[in-house]
Legacy VTK file of the C-alpha trace (Angstrom):
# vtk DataFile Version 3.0
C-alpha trace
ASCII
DATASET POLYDATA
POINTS 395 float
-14.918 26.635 0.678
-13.633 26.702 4.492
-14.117 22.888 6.148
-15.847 22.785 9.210
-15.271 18.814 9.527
-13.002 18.133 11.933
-9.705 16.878 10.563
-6.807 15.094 12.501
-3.226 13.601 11.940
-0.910 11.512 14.187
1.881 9.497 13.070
3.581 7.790 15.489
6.311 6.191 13.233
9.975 6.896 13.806
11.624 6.816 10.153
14.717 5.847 9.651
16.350 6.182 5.892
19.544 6.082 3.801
21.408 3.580 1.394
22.020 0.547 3.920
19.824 1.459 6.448
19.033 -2.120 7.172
22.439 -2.487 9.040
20.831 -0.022 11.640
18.378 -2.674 12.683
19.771 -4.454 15.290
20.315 -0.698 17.070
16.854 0.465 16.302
15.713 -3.166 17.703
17.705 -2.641 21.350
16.208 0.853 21.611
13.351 -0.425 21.694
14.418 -2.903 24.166
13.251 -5.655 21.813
15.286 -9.069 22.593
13.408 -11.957 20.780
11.423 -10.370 17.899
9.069 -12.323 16.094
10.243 -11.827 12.113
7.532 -11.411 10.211
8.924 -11.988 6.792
7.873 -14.201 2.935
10.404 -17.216 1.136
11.506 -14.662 -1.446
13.118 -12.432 1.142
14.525 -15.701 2.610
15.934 -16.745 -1.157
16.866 -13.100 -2.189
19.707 -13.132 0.634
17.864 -10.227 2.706
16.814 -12.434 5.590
20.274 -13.164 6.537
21.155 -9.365 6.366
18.414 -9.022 8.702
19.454 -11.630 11.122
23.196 -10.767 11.096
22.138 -6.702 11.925
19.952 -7.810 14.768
22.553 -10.581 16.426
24.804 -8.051 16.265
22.876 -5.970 19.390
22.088 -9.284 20.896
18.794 -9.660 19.674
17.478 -13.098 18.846
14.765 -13.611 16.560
12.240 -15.762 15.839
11.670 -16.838 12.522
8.479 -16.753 10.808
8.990 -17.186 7.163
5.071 -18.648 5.952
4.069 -15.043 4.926
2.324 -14.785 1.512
0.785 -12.626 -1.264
-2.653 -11.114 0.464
-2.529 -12.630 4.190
-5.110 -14.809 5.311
-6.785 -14.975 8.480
-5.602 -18.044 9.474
-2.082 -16.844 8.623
-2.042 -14.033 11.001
-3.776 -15.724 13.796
-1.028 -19.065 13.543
1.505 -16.027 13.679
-0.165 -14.600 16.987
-0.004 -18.100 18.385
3.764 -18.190 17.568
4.353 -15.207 18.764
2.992 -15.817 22.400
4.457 -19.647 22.615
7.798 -17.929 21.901
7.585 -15.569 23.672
8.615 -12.632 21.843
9.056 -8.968 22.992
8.387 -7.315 19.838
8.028 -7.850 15.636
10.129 -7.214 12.844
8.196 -6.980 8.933
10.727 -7.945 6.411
9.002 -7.495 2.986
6.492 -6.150 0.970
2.910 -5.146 2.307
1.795 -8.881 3.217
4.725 -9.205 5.338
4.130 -5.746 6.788
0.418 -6.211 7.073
0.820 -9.560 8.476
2.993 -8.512 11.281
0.329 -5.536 12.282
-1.989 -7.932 12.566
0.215 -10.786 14.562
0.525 -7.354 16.995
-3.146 -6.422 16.723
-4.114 -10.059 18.018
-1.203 -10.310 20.716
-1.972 -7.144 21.942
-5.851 -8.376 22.570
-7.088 -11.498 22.042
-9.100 -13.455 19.641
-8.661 -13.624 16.160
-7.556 -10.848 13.572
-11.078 -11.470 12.375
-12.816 -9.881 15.336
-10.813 -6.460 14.701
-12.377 -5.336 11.301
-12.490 -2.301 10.607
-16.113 -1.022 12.106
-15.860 -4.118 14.613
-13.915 -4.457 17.480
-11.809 -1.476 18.427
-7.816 -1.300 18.595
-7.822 -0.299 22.337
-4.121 -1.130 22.689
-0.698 -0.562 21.168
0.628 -3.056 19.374
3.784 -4.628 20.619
7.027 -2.470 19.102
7.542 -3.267 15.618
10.171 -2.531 12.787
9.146 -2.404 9.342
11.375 -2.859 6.826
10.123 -2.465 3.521
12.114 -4.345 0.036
9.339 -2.819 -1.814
8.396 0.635 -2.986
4.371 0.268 -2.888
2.147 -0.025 -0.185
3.469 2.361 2.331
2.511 -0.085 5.024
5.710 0.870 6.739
3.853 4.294 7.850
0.581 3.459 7.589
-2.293 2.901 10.050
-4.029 -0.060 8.387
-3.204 -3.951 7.650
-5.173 -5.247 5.121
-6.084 -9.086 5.907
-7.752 -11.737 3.281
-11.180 -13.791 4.572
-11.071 -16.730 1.914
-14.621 -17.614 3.624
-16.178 -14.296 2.376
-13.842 -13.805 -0.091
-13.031 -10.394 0.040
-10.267 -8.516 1.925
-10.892 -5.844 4.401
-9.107 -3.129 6.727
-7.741 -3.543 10.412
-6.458 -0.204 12.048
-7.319 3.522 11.336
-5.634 4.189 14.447
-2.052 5.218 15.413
-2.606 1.990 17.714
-1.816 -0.275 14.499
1.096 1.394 13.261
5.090 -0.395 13.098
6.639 1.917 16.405
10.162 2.342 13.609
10.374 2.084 9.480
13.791 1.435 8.218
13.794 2.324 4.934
17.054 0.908 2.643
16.557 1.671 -0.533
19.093 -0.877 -1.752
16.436 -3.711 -0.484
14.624 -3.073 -3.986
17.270 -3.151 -6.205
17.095 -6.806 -6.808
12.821 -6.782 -7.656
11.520 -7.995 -10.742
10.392 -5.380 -13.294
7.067 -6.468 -12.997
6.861 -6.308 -9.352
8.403 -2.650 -9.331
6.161 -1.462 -11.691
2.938 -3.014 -10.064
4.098 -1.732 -6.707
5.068 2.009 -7.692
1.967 2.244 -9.635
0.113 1.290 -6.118
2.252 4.273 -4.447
0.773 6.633 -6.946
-2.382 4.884 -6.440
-2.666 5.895 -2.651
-0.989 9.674 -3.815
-3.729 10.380 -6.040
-6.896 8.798 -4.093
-5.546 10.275 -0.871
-5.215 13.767 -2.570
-8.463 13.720 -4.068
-10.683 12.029 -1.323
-13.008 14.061 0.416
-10.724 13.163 3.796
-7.822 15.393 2.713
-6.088 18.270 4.544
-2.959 20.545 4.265
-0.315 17.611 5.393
-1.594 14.990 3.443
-1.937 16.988 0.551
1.993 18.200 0.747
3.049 14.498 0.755
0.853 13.334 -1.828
2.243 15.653 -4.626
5.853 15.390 -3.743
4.950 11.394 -3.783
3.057 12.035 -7.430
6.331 14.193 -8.231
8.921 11.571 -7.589
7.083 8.460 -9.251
6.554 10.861 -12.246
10.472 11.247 -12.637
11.878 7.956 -11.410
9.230 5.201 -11.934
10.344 4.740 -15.435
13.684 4.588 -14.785
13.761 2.037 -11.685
11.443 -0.194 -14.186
13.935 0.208 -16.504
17.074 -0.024 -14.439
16.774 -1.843 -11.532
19.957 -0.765 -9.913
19.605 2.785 -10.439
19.983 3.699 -7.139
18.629 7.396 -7.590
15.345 5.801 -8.979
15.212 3.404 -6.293
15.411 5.950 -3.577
13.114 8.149 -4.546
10.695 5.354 -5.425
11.339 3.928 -1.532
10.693 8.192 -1.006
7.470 8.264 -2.518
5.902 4.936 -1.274
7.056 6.383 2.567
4.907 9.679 1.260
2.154 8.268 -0.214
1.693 5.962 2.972
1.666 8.947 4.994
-1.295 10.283 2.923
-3.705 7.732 4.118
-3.750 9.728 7.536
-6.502 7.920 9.770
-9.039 8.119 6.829
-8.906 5.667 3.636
-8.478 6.037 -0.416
-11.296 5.815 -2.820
-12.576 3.798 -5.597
-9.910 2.371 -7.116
-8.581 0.498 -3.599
-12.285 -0.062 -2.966
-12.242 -2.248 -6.555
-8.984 -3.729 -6.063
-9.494 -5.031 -1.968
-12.359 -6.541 -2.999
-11.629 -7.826 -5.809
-8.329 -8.931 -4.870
-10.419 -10.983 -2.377
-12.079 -12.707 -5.413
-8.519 -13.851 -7.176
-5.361 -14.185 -5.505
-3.808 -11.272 -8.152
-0.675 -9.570 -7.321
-2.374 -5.926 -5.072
-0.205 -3.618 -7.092
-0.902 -4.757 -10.618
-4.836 -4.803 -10.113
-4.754 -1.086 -8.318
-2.565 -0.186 -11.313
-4.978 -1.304 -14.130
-7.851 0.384 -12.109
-6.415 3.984 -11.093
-6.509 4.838 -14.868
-10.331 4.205 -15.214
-11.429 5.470 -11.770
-9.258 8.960 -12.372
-11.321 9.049 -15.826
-14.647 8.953 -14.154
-13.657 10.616 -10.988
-11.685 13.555 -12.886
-15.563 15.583 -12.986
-15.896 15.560 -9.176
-12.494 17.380 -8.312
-11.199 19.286 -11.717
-9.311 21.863 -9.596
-7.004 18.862 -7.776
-6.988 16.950 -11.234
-5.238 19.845 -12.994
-2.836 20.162 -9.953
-1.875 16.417 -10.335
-0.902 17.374 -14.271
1.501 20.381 -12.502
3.070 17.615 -10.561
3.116 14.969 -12.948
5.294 17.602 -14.953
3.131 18.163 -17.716
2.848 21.721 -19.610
-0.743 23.222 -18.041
0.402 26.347 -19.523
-2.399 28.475 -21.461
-4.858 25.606 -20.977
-8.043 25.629 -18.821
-8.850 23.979 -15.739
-10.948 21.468 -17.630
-7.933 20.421 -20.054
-5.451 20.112 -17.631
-7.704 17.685 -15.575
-8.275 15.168 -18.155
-4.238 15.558 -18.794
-3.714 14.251 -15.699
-5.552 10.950 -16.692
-4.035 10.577 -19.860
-0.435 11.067 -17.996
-1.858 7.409 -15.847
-3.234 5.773 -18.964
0.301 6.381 -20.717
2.457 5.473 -17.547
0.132 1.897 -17.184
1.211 1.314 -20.743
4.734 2.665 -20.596
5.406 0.084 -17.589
3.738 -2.471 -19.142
0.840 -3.061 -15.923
-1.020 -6.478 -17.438
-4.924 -6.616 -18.513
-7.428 -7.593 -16.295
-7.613 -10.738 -18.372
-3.793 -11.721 -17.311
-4.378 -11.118 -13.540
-7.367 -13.444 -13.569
-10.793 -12.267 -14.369
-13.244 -12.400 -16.612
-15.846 -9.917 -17.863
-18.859 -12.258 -16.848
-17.459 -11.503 -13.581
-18.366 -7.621 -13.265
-21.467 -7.523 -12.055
-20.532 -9.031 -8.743
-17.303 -7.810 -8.846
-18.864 -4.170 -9.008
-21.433 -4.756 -6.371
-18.583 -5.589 -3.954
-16.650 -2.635 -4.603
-20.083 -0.487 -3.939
-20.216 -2.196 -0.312
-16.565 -1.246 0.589
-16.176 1.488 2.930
-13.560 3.103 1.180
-16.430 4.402 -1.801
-17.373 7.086 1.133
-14.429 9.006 0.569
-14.533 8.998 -3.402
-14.532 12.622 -5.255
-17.360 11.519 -7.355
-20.506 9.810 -5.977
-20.071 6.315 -7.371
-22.274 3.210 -6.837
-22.766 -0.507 -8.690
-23.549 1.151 -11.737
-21.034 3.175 -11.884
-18.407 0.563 -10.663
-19.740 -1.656 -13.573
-18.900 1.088 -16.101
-15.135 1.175 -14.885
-15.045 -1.896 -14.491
-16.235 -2.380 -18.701
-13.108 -0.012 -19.240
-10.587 -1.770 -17.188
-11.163 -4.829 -19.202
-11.312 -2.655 -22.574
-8.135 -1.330 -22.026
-6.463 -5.229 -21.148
-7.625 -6.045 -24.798
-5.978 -3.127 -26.025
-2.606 -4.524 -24.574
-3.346 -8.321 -25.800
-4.142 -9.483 -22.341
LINES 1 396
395 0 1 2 3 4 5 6 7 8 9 10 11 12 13 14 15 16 17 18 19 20 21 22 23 24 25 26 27 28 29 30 31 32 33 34 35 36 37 38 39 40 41 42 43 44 45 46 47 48 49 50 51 52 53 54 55 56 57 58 59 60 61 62 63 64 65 66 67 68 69 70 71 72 73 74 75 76 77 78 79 80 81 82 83 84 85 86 87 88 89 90 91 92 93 94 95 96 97 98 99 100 101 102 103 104 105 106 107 108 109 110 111 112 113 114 115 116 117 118 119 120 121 122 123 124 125 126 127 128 129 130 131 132 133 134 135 136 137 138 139 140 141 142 143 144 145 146 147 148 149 150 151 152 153 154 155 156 157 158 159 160 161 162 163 164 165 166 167 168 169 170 171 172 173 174 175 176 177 178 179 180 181 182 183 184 185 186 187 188 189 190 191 192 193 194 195 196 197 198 199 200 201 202 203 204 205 206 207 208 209 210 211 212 213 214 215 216 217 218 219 220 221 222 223 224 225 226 227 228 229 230 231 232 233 234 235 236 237 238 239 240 241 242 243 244 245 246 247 248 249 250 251 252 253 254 255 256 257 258 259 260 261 262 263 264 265 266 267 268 269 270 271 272 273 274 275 276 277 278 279 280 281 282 283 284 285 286 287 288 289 290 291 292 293 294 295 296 297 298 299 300 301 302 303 304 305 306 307 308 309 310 311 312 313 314 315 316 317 318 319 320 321 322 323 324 325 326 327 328 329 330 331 332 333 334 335 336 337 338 339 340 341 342 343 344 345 346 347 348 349 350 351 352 353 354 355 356 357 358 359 360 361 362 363 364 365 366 367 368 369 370 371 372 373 374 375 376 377 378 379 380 381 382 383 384 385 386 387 388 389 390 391 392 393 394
């Protein structure tokens, strides 16, 4: 069927990748004519060694930075808006992300609020819009997950409400230059790169089978389903495999550049709000949900569910549509287990907790884009089946 519904794309992100591209970022910085930088960046980048990389690139081109090191696991409010404040008493010229997605996020939003006024609360998605650009930012990602260095969205944590929510959907958001160095990742946790590549597939396969998707977005997400396929495995097994790792760093980039403007689907809608609920590590949580949502969302879009088997290498050979589909799902339930993605039980929750958890996920926006109509009913019944499958891996 031909789409009347008017589709755009704009990416205003310069990218900028190779094996030690971080040593580029004190010349990416002065093109930019950035000369105090706030440095948006978490105390594990600071006690990995990267930080001083960072700071030794950028003094290099005569850039001074400021930095801000309080960044942590699914940014606050508050955190973001004592960033803003730093940012302006400083005076700074510009931001640099050193992280993961809360560092990334984080510094969208310092530049969201510095670029108004107010508090990062006020810009919700749906609320106050992004008139300006925010100041010129380099992201510099030392994970291979949320795509945040490409993306048009920060995703900021109200403790009050308890749930976290979506600034941007507008090239107005996005980091002006994305250094990607795959060597940044080499040094992450097992854990942490499985969590945070299952998140890139995550955004591959909502963003291919949301009802937002168009020709671009389409082309990135299956080369981004292709490479975690091959080389997830592998950089969970060895973490200096520097092939693994660069196609990993690859395939976060492309399944960033999915999102376009638009949002994912059910699976992000469960794990934001949720993640809201319990301070669980974003990547895991998406991970243990993407399985369950693909099984119930598999009906909607069969046709783009047996495409995602073709890229996820599987044999579709001499079987029907249908089969190759629910492939495709088993492929995610196998790759959960294979990198060893903890039970809902281990991140935090608790079953009593699924009606409310459920009815959250029906009130977040991104349900509109879903392939299959899905509501608190629904949500429940995934939900039931997330926590089924943490008891089949003892957690």
């Amino acid at each position: 069927m031909l789409e009347h519904t008017l589709r755009s794309y704009q990416s205003p992100t310069r990218l900028v990748q190779r094996l030690g591209a971080i040593r580029e970022l004190g010349n990416e910085a002065a093109l930019l004519g950035i000369r105090r930088p706030l440095l948006v960046t978490d105390p594990g980048v600071k006690a990995a060694g990267l930080l001083d990389t960072a700071l030794e690139a950028l003094r290099g081109s005569d850039v001074e930075p400021v930095v801000f090191d309080r960044v942590r696991a699914n940014p606050p409010v508050d955190l973001v808006d004592e960033g803003a404040a730093e940012y302006r008493a400083q005076g700074c010229d510009g931001l640099v992300a050193i992280g993961g997605g809360s560092s990334m996020d984080t510094a969208k939003g310092i530049g969201v609020v510095a670029a108004h006024d107010g508090s990062i609360l006020d810009y919700e998605w749906g609320h106050n819009p992004i008139k300006n650009r925010i100041p010129p930012m380099i992201a510099v990602p030392t994970t291979a997950g949320t795509g945040s260095e490409v993306t048009l969205w920060a995703v900021i944590t109200d403790p009050k409400r308890k749930i976290k929510y979506n600034v941007g959907g507008t090239p107005n958001i996005a980091s002006w230059v994305a250094v990607i160095d795959p060597e940044l990742s080499v040094k992450l946790p097992a854990a942490v790169t499985a969590g945070t590549g299952m998140d890139a597939l995550a955004h591959a396969v909502e963003c291919y089978t949301m009802s937002y998707h168009q020709p671009f977005t389409d082309a990135v997400a299956l080369l981004a389903m292709e490479y975690v396929a091959r080389y997830l495995r592998v950089a969970f097994s060895q973490a200096e495999n520097l092939q693994a790792r660069y196609h990993m760093s690859a395939a976060a980039m492309l399944a960033g550049l999915a999102y376009g403007t638009d949002s994912a689907g059910a699976a992000h809608a469960m794990s934001q709000t949720a993640g809201g609920v319990h301070d669980a590590p974003h990547g895991a949580l998406t991970a243990r949900l993407l399985g369950p949502v693909m099984e119930y969302n598999h009906a909607g879009e069969p046709e783009r569910f047996a495409r995602m088997a073709a890229a996820f290498g599987l044999d579709t050979r001499g079987v029907s549509m249908w089969r190759a589909a629910e492939m495709a799902v088993e492929y995610v339930h196998q790759l959960t287990k294979d990198v060893e993605i903890p039970g809902m039980q281990a991140l935090g929750f608790s079953e009593d907790e699924i009606p409310m958890l459920a009815d959250k996920a029906a009130a977040d926006p991104q349900s509109i884009g879903n392939p299959r109509d899905v509501d608190a009913a629904a949500y429940r019944k995934i939900y039931a089946q997330a926590f089924g499958m943490g008891r089949e891996v003892g957690q």
